[in-house]
N, C-alpha and C positions, 0 to 999 in steps of 0.2 A: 504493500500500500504506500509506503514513503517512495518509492520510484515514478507509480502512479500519479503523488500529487508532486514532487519535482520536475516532473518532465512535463503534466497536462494539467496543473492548480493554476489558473489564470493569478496575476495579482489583484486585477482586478474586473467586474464582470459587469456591462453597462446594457442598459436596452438597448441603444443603435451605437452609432457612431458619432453622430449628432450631441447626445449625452454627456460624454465624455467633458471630465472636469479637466480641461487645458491648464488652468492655473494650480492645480494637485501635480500635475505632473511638469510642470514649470518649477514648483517648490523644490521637486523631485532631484533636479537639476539637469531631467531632462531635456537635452538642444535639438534632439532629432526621433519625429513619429515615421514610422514605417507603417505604410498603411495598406490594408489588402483593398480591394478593388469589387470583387463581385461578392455580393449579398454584403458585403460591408458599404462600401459607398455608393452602389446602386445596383440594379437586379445585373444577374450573370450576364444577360445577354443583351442589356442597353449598352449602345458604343458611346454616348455619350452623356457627358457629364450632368446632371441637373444642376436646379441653383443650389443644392444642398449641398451637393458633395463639392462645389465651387467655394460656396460659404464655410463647408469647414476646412478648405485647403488654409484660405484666404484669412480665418478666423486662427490658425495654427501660427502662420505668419507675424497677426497681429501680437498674439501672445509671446512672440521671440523666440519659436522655432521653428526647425526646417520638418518638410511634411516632404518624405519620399516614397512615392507608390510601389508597391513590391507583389508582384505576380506570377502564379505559377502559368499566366495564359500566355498567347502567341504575341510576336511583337507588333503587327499590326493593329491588334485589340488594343495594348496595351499603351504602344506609343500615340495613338491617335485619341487616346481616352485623355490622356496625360497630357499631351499638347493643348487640348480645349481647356485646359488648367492649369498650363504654365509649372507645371508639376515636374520633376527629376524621376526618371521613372527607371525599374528593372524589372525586364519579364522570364520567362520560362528558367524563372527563380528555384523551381524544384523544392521548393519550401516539402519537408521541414530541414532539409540538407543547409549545411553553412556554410557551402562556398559562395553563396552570391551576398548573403548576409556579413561573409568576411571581407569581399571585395568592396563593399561598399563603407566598412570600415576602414580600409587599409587608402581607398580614393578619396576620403574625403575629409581623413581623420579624428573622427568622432573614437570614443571612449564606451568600451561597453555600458560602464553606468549612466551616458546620457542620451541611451538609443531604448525608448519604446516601441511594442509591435501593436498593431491594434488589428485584430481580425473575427472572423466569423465563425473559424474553424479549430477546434481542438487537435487536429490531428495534424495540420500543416503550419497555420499560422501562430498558435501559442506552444504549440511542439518546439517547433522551429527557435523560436523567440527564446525559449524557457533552455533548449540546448546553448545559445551562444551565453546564457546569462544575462539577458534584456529583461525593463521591463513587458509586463505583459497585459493587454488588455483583451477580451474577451466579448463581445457584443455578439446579441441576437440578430439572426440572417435577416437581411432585411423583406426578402423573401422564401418563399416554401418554394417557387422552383429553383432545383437544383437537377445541371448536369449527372449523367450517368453515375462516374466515379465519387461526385461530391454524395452520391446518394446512399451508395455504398460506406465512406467513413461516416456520413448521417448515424446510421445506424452504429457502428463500432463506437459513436461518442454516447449515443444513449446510454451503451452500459458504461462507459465512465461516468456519466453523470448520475448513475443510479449507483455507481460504490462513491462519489460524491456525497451524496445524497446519505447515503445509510451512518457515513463518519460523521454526518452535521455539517461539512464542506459549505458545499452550494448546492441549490436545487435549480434545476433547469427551469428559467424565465421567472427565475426573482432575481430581481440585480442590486447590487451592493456597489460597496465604494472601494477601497482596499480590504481585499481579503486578508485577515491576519491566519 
């Protein structure tokens, strides 16, 4: 069970993306959000940005950090999503692997403790994040479709979230602020 919450205990677990306390993770001393892209800032399969996920690039910024999108999808999806956002972007990241997560510490010289991850997915983006030593953020898909494969870990995170669940952790869709 302590591997389980090491490697997949969010630090912390918000209803979207939108939620997210910027200024908690500014205290933190956080300089740089890595942020997933589908079911986090907008469904899987819109190519383009809303005002929302524009506002919380834009809202990162204002707060005094850099917001870098980070995606396991193709570069097309990805850089054309990013561009409409002005956004620094990396795709077919292989999240929860850390070579793209180290390359983008080693390019832009950021410190593991001032790199947050914010995503959707227990199995790749707070995987990912919780392997390099990041903080971690944890939010609710912002929709129920999901891709083939994403349907697949779906499922494999329910039972994490039900041996969650049973230690007093977190339960799935109650959201907190930092999980101690």
């Amino acid at each position: 069970m302590k591997l389980l919450e090491k490697f997949f205990l969010p630090d912390t677990y918000a209803e979207n993306v939108f939620s997210v306390d910027l200024d908690a993770l500014k205290e933190k001393g956080i300089q740089l959000i890595l942020c997933d892209i589908d079911n986090t800032l907008v469904a899987h399969d819109d190519p383009h940005p809303d005002h929302r996920a524009r506002a919380f690039i834009e809202k990162v910024r204002k707060a005094g950090m850099e917001c870098f999108l980070i995606s396991n999808n193709r570069k097309k999806r990805v850089s054309g999503f990013a561009e409409k956002c002005g956004a620094k972007y990396y795709y077919s990241s292989l999240k929860p692997l850390k070579r793209q997560y180290k390359r983008i510490l080693r390019e832009h010289g950021f410190k593991i403790e001032e790199v947050a991850v914010i995503g959707d997915q227990l199995l790749t983006d707070i995987f990912g994040g919780k392997r390099m030593k990041f903080y971690t953020v944890l939010t609710a898909p912002l929709y129920t479709k999901d891709i083939f494969y994403t349907k697949i870990n779906r499922l494999a995170e329910k039972v994490i979230y039900l041996m969650f669940e049973k230690q007093g952790k977190i339960r799935q869709g109650e959201y907190y602020g930092e999980i101690l």
